[in-house]
C-alpha positions, 0 to 999 in steps of 0.5 A, spaced: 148 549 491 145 545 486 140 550 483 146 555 484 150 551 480 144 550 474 143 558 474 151 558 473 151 553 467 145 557 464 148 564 464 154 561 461 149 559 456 146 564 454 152 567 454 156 562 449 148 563 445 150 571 445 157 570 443 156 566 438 151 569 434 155 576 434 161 573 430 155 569 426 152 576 425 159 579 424 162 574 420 156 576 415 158 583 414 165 581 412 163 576 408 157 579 404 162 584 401 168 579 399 166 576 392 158 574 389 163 568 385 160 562 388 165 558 391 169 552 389 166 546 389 170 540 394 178 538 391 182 533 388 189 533 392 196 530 389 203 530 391 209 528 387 217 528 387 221 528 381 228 529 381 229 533 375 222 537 375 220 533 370 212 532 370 210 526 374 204 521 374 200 525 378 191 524 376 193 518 371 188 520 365 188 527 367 186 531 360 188 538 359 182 542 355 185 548 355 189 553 361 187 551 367 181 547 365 182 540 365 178 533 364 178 527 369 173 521 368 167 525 365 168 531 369 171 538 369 175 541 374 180 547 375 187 546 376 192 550 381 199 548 381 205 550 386 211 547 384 218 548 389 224 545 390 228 542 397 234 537 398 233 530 400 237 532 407 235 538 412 240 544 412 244 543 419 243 549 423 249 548 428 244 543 433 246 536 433 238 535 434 237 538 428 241 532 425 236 526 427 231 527 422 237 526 416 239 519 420 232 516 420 230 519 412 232 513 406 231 519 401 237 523 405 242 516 405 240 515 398 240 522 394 245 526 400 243 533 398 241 532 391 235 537 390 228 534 388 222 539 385 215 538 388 208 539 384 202 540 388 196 539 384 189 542 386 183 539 382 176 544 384 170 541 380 167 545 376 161 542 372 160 535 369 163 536 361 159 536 356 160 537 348 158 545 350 163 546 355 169 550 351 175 555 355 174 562 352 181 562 350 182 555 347 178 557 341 185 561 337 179 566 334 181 574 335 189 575 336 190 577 343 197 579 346 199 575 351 197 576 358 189 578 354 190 571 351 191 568 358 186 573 362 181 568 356 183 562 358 180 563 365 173 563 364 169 558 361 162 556 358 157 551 357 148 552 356 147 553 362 153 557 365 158 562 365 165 559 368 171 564 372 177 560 374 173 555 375 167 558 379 160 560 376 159 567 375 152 569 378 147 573 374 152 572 367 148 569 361 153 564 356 149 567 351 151 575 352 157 574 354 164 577 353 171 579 356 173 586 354 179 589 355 177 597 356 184 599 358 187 597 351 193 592 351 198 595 356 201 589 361 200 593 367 192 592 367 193 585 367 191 584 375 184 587 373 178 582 370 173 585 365 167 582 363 160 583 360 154 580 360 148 585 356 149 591 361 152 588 367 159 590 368 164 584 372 170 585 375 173 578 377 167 574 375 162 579 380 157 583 378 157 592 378 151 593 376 150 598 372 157 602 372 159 603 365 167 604 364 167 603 356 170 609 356 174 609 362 180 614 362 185 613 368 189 619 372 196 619 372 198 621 380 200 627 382 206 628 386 205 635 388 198 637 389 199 644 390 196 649 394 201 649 400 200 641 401 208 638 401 209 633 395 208 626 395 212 620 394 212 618 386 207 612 383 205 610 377 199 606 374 204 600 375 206 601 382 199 603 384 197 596 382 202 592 385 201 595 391 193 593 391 191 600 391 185 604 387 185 606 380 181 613 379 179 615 373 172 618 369 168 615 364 164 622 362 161 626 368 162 622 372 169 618 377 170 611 377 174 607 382 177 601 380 178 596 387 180 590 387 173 586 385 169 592 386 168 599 382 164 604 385 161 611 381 161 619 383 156 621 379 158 629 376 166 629 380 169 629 374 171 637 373 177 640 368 181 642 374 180 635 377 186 631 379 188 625 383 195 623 389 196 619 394 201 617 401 202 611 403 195 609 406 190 613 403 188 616 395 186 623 394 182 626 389 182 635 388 174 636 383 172 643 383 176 646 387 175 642 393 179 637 395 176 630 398 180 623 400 176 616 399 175 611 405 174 604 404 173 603 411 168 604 417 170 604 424 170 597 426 175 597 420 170 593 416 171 594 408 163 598 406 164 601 399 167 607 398 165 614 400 167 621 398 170 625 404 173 632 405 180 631 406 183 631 413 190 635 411 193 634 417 193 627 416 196 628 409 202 633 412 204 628 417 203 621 413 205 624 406 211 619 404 
């Protein structure tokens, strides 16, 4: 019974071993694929009620450099902010529990239900400042317009380093480095981050190798894409990029799809009879008189880059909304 027992405990080890690494094994494929920004460093934490929303006392010193960079005791950090209102007395549900709460709060015997703003302040460190350390968009150089101007303010520099949203940009060299706004001034372009560092090209801060969109033209999307396919919901570059889908377009020969952090290439799709639509889940690309769909997900449902493959049509028929 005693050696039974034993083999029992160590199957169920071997077990707990096996599983173990599968999800470590797993957790690494999802996560290499996410961002090749470095992480943010520990926070500072801060929470404070104010009865008009005015600004509190929160980090006592705390110096704004510029955007959301700001400077506390010697070092750098980067600032998050969430600010919401809520009434000194809980909403009354019709329970009389939910009343006891209000018995036992001071602040609901004194300000009844006068509302009170709240601020919750995040500090991520970036770097210990030093007389190099400047926010690109602090410095008032070449007009911007708005949200180009805030887009600046979110990466930084020092001798060493190359700062987005107060994390290091790997494989970025403060000495060659610039933001770029190769999709002109129009506001609907705001949700995409575009730097360059020599020839490496950035999307929020992570390296696409060697992808060139300084020529970068996008496709309106198609409504109807013709040759007996039933026509589509209508949607604009605005829609698509709220929505979190993909933005298609060609720089020379080749097709460029914007996602999210990542742009991927195809080399030679671009053709003149080229066009691009899309249903609710999927964007489909005509080139050469052959239609193609662009998947983003392997079996398992795990996001591996992006691949060209022949349409499924009848999946288009039936999910055409």
């Amino acid at each position: 019974m005693f050696f039974e027992g034993r083999n029992s405990a160590v199957v169920k080890l071997k077990v707990s071993i096996v599983m173990f690494l599968f999800v470590l094994l797993v957790g690494c494929e999802r996560t290499s694929y996410v961002s090749d920004v470095r992480p943010r460093e520990t926070s500072k934490f801060c929470r404070e009620t104010t009865g008009d929303g005015s600004k509190g006392s929160c980090f006592s010193g705390l110096q704004v450099i510029s955007g959301n960079y700001v400077l506390l005791k010697g070092n750098v950090y980067w600032r998050t902010v969430k600010t919401y209102s809520e009434s000194a007395c809980a909403a009354s549900s019709g329970d009389a529990t939910a009343a006891i709460p209000n018995l036992l709060s001071p602040k609901c015997w004194i300000g009844g239900h006068e509302r009170y703003y709240v601020s919750e302040y995040h500090l991520y460190f970036v770097v210990k400042h030093s007389p190099d350390f400047r926010v690109l968009g602090g410095e008032g150089g070449s007009v911007k317009v708005d949200w180009q101007q805030l887009q600046l303010q979110d990466y930084a520099t020092d001798l060493k380093s190359v700062y987005f949203q107060g994390r290091v940009i790997r494989e970025a060299d403060p000495k060659r480095f610039s933001v770029i706004f190769p999709f002109g001034d129009n506001e609907d372009w705001d949700a995409f981050y575009v730097s360059q560092s020599g020839a490496m090209l950035f999307l929020s801060g992570v390296p696409q190798g060697d992808i060139d969109i300084s020529g970068f033209h996008y496709f309106e999307t198609t409504k109807c894409p013709g040759h007996g396919l039933p026509c589509t919901s209508e949607k604009d570059l605005a829609d698509f990029i709220r929505s979190g889908q993909s933005i298609v377009g060609w720089s020379g020969s080749d097709i460029i799809l914007l996602r999210g952090e990542r742009a991927y290439k195809f080399n030679g799709m671009m053709s003149k009879d080229a066009y691009v639509f899309s249903s609710i889940k999927r964007t489909y690309f005509y080139s050469n008189g052959k239609f193609y769909e662009f998947k983003f997900e392997d079996e398992r449902g795990l996001e591996r880059g992006v691949k060209l493959f022949d349409m499924d049509v009848e999946y288009y028929r039936a999910n055409n909304y």
